[in-house]
matplotlib code that plots the C-alpha trace (Angstrom):
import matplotlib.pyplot as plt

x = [-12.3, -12.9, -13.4, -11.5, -13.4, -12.1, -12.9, -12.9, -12.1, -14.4, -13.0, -14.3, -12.3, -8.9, -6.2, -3.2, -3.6, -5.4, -8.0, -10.6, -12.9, -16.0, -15.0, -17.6, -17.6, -20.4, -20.5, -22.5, -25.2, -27.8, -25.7, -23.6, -21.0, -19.9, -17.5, -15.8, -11.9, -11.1, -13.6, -13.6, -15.3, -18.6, -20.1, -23.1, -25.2, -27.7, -29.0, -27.1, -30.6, -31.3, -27.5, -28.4, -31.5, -29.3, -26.6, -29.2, -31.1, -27.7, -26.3, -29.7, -29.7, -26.0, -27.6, -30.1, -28.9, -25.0, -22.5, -21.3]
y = [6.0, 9.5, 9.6, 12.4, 14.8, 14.6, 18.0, 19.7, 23.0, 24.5, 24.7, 28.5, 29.0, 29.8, 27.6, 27.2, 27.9, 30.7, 31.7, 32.9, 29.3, 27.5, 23.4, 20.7, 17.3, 14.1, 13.5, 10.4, 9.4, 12.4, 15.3, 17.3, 20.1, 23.3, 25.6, 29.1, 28.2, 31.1, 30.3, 26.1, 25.9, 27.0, 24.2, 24.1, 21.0, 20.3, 17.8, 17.1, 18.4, 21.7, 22.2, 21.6, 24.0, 26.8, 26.2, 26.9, 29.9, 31.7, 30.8, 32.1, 35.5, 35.7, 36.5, 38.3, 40.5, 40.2, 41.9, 45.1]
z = [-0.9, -2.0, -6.4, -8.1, -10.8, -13.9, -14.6, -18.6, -20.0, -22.1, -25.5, -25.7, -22.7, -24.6, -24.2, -21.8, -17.9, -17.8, -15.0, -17.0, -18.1, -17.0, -16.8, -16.9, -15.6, -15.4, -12.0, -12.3, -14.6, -15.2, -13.3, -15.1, -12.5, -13.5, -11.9, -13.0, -12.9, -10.5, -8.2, -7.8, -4.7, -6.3, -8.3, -9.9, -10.8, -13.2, -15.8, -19.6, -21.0, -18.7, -19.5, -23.4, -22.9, -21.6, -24.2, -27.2, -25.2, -25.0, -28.4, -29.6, -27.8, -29.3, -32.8, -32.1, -29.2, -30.0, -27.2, -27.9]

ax = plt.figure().add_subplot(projection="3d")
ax.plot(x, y, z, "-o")
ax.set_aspect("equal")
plt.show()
């Protein structure tokens, strides 16, 4: 039997149906998936806490080297 992934929007993703979102999901105990919503086929896996560390590395460039 094949499981299904439960797979979540990003809550900075906007809402409704758009295309333009990265969505998460635990695959099993210790891998975390991410995929860009227009382009499902590519997934990406990785650990909660190398996820965490790349969270807080680009909320801290944010500040200091905002987008313009």
């Amino acid at each position: 039997m094949t499981q299904q992934t439960a797979w979540q929007k990003s809550s900075y993703s906007g809402g409704g149906d758009s295309s333009d979102c990265v969505e998460l999901c635990a695959q099993h105990p210790g891998t975390v998936k991410l995929r860009e919503s227009d382009a499902p086929a590519t997934e990406l896996s990785t650990t909660p806490e190398r996820l965490a560390h790349l969270i807080r590395h680009v909320k801290t460039q944010s500040r200091t080297h905002p987008c313009e």
